[in-house]
C-alpha positions in Angstrom: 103.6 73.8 182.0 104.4 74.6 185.9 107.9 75.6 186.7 107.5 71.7 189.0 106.7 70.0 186.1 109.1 71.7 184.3 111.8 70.9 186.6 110.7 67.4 186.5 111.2 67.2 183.5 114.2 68.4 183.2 115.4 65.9 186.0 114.0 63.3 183.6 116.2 64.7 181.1 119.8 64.1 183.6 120.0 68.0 183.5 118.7 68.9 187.1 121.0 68.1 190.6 119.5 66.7 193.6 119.8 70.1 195.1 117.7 71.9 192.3 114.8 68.6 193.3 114.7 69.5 196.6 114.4 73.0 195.5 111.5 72.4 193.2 110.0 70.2 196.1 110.0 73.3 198.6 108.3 75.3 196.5 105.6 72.9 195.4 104.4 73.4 199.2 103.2 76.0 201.5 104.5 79.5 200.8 106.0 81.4 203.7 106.0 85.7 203.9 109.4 86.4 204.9 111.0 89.9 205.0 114.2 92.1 205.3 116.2 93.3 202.2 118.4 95.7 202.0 118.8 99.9 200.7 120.8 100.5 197.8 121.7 104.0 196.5 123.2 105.4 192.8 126.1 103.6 191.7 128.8 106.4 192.3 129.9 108.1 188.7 130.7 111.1 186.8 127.1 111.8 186.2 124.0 112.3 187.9 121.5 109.6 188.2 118.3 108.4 189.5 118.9 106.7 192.9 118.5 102.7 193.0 115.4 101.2 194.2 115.1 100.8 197.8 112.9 98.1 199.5 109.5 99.2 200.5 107.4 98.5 203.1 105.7 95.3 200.8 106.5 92.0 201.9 106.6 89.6 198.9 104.9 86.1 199.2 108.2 83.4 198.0 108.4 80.0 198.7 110.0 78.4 202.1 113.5 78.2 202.7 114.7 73.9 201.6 117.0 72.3 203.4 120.5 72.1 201.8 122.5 69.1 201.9 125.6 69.1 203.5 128.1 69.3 200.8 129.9 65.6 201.8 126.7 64.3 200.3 127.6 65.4 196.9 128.6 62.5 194.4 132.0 61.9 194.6 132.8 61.3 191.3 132.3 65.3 189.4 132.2 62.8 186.4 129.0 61.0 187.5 126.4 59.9 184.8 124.1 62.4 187.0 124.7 66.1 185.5 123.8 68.5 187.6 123.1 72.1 186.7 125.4 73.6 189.8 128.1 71.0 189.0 131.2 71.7 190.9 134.2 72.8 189.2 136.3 71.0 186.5 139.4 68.7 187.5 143.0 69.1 186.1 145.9 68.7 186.9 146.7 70.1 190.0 143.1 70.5 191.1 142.1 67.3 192.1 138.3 66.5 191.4 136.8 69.3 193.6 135.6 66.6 196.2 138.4 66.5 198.8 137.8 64.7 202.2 138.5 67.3 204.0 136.0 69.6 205.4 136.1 73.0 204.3 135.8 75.9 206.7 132.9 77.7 207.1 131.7 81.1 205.1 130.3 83.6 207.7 129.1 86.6 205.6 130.7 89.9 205.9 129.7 92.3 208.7 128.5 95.3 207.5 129.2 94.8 204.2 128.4 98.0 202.1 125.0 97.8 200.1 125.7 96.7 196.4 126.5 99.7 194.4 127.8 101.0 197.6 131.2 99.4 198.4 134.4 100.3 197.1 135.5 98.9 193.8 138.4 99.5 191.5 139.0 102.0 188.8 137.4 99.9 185.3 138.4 103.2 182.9 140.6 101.7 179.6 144.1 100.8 180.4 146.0 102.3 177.9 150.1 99.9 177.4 153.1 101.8 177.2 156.0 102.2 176.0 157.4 98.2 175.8 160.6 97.8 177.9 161.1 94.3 176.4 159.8 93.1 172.8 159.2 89.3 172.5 158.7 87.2 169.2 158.0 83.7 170.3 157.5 81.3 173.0 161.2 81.2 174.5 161.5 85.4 174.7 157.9 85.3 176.1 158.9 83.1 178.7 162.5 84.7 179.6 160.2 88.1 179.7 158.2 86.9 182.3 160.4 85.2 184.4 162.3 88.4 184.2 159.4 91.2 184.9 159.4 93.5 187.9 157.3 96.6 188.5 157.2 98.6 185.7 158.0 96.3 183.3 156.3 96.3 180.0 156.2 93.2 177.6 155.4 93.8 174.4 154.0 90.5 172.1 154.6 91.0 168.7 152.1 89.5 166.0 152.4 85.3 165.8 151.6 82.3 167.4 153.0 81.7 171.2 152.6 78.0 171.9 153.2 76.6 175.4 151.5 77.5 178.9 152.5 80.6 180.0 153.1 81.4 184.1 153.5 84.6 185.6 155.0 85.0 189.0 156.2 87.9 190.3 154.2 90.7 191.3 153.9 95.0 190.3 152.7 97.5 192.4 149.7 99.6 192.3 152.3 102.9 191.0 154.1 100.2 188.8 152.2 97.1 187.6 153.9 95.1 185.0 152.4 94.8 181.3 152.0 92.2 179.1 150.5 93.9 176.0 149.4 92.9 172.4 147.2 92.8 169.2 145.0 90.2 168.4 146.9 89.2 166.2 149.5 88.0 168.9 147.9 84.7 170.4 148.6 82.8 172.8 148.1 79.0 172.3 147.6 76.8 174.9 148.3 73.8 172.7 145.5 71.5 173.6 141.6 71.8 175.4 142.6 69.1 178.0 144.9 70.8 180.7 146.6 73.5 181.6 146.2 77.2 181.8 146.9 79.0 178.6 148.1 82.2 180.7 148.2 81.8 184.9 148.7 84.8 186.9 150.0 82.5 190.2 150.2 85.0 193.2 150.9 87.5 190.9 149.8 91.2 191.7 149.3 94.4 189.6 149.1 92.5 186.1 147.6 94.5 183.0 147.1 92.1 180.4 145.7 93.8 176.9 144.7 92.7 173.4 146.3 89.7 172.6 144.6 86.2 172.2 143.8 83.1 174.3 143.3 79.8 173.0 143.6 76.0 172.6 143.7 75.7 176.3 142.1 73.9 179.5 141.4 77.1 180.4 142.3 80.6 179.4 143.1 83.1 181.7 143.4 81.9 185.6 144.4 84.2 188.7 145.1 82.9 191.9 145.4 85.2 194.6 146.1 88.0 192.4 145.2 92.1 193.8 144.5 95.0 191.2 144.6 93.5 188.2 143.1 94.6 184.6 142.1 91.5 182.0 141.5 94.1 179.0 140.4 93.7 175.5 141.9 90.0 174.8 140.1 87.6 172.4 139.4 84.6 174.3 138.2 81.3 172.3 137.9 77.6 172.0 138.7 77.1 175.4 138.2 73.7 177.3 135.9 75.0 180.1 136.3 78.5 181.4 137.4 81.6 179.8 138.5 84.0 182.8 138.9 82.9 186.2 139.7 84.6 189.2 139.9 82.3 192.0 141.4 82.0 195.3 141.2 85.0 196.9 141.9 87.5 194.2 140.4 90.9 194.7 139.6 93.9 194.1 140.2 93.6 189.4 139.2 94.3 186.5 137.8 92.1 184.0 137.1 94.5 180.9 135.9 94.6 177.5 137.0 90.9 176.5 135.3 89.1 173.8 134.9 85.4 174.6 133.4 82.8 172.5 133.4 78.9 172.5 133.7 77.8 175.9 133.5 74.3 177.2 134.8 72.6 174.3 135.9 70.1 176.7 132.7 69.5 178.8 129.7 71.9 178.0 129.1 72.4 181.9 132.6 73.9 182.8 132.4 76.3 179.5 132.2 79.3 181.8 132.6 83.0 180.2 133.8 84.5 183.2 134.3 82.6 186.8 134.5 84.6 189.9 135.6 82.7 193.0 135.6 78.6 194.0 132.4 76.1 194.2 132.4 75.4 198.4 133.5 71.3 197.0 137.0 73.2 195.9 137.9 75.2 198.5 140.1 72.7 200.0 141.6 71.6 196.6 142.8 75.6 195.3 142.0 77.2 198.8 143.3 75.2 201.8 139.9 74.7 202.9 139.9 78.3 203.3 136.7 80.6 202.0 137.6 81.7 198.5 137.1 85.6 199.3 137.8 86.8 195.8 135.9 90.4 196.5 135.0 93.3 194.8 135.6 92.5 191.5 134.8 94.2 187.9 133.2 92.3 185.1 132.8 95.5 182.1 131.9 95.6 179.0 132.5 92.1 178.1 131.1 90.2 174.8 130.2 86.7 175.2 128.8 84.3 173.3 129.1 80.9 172.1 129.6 79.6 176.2 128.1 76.2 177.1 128.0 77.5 180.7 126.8 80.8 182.3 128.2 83.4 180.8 129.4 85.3 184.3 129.5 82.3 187.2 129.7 83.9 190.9 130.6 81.4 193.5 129.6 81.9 197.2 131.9 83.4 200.0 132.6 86.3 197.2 130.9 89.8 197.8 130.8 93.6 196.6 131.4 93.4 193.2 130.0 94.4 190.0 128.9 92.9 186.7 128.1 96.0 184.4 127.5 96.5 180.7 127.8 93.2 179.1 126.5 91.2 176.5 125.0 87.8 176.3 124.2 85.5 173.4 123.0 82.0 175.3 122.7 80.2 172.2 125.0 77.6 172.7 124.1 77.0 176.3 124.0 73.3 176.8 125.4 72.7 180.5 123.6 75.9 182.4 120.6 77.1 182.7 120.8 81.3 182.6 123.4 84.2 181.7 124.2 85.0 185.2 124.2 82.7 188.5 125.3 84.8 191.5 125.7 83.0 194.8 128.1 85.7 196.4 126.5 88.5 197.8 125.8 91.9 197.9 126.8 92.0 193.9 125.4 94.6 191.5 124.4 93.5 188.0 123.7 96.7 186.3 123.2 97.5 182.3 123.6 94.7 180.8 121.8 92.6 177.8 121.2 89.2 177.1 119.5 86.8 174.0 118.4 83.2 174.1 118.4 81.3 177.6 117.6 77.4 177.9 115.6 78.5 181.0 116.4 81.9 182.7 117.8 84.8 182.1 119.3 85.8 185.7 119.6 83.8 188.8 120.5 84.1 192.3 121.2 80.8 194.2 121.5 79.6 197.8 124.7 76.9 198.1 125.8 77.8 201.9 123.6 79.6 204.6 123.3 83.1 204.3 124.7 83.9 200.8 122.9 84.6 197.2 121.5 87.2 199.3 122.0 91.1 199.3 122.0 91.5 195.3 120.3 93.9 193.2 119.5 93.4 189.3 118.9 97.3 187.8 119.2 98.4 184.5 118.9 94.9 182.5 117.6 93.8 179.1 116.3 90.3 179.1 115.3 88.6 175.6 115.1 85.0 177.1 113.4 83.5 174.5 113.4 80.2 177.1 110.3 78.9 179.4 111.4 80.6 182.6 112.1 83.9 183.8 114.2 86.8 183.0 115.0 87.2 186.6 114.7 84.0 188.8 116.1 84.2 192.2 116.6 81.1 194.6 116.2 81.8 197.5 114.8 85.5 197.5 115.9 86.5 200.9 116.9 89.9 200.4 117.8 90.6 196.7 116.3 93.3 194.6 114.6 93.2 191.2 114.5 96.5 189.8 110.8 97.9 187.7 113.5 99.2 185.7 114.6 96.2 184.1 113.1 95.0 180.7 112.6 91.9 179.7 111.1 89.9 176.7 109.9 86.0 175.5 110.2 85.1 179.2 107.6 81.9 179.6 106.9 83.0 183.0 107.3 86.9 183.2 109.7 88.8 184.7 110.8 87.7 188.5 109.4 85.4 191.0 109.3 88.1 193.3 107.8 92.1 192.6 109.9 94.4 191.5 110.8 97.4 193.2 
């Protein structure tokens, strides 16, 4: 079956958006040779390594550029009997329904952005909790500890079940960040799928939250507008929609080694391992119609499985930041269509493996003019075990497939465009 019919087919089945049609229309016509790209060198380390591929000289044959609607032509209701596969982001209860009247501003890309791989990012080396300033043993202490924390403070959670919906507010430095450290066997229960944050870093800078658990919430962890931050080690589950999200201008943190499993158990396409920035339809509802420029950002080491959504989401208007080293299981991937949708730009997604994909493994999307552009793929391990392809990128424009990537059971091979 052609990836048209295919796409078809899937509109048939209510799982493909009006955007994705007119995509699949574009490329059913003439193909267009376009050019430009961009050079990316060796991911700085401790250790020498072969340089990243460059662009050469070839120019790929892709299809033509479609026209994007304007974003007021989206349905206004996110519940509409029309799923979409880039559905915008889930309502509660102070988010409105991502589909505000207002117009939101637009996203002009960075000027002389660094090449991905190139730009500066933050230390992702193991945070390592110290010595607990407070100890807390249920919700009321946890609560009192926070609304009490300055820099340097370090909350301790000893083992038991914390129910209530937890806010931090006031900010550490980058010499003294405040702690809020556990064992998995301390968990943090959100008390119900269908609102609320379990955990919400709001404004708050210089967190280091490590090994406790997050559950039984609207959504696990969110952080709004929060700077040098580490999300280490916790044990994220049965979560509404989405796991981890840093929205709203957060930059420059750490997302590492987290296991998350069981997304979306309130609606399959919000489930979400790990969301980087704001759909362009939100911006006005968690950004004041700003661009959400939540920038150069880690996502390490991470296990997910179990998530009814892509496992790593990155929304445009976000660039320079790195997805590196994680794992993938797509088995339960009922509202999205690959592991890893990037529509920021100038990302690096480097070393990491995935297993069982409805469609593709890796894609690159074009929401808003000039972005999903600028993005290399190195390094990768693709068992799709799914029709499509292990790297499928929409539009091409100037992202990089790697030769070095490896892929396997991909219906249609490895990209849409040559590796390099």
């Amino acid at each position: 079956m052609t990836r048209l019919s295919r796409l078809l087919e899937l509109t048939r089945l209510n799982k493909l958006s009006r955007r994705e049609l007119i995509i699949a229309g574009s490329a059913a016509g003439a193909v267009l040779l376009v050019g430009g790209g961009i050079v990316a060198a060796a991911w700085p380390d401790d250790h020498t390594s072969a340089p990243l591929p460059t662009v050469g000289p070839s120019i790929p044959v892709v299809p033509p550029e479609p026209s994007i609607p304007d974003i007021t032509d989206e349905p206004s209701d996110p519940a509409s009997s029309t799923p979409t596969t880039e559905p915008t982001e889930s309502e509660s209860p102070d988010e409105g329904d991502g589909n505000s009247k207002k117009k939101p501003e637009d996203a002009p890309v960075i000027a002389n952005a660094a090449a991905a791989g190139q730009g500066p990012l933050p230390n992702s080396s193991p945070v390592t909790c110290p010595e607990a300033t407070v100890t807390v043993q249920d919700t009321k202490s946890l609560e009192e500890a926070l609304s009490k924390a300055a820099p340097g403070t370090s909350i301790a959670l000893e083992d038991g079940t914390y129910t209530g919906k937890f806010v931090a507010q006031a900010s550490g430095t980058a010499a003294q960040p405040i702690w809020l450290c556990g064992g998995a066997g301390a968990v943090l229960d959100g008390d119900g799928i269908k609102g609320g944050y379990v955990f919400h870093l709001n404004k708050a800078k210089y967190w280091r939250l490590v090994g406790f658990t997050v559950t039984n919430g609207q959504k696990g962890v969110m952080a709004d507008t929060t700077v040098g931050s580490v999300v280490q080690g916790l044990t994220v589950h049965d979560i509404g929609d989405e796991a981890i999200h840093l929205r709203a201008d957060s930059t420059d943190n750490v997302v590492l080694n987290n296991t998350i499993s069981k997304t979306g158990q309130r609606r399959d396409k919000f489930g979400e391992g790990v969301y980087i920035g704001s759909a362009v339809s939100n911006w006005c509802t968690t950004n004041n119609c700003r661009p959400d420029r939540s920038d150069r950002n880690v996502v390490k080491g991470n296990k997910m499985s179990q998530t009814t959504a892509e496992a790593v989401d990155i929304k445009e208007g976000t660039t320079g930041g790195l997805v590196e080293g994680n794992t993938f299981d797509g088995s339960a991937l009922t509202g999205g269509d690959s592991w890893v949708d990037v529509k920021g730009n100038n990302w690096l997604i480097k070393g990491n493996s995935g297993t069982k994909s409805p469609l593709d493994g890796f894609q690159t999307h074009q929401i808003l003019k000039g972005w999903g552009d600028h993005n290399l793929f190195t390094g990768n391990i693709a068992t799709v075990d799914g029709p499509g392809l292990a790297f499928a990128l929409r539009q091409p424009a100037g992202n990089i497939v790697a030769c070095d990537n490896k892929f396997t059971a991909a219906g249609e091979g490895l990209s849409n465009i040559p590796c390099k």
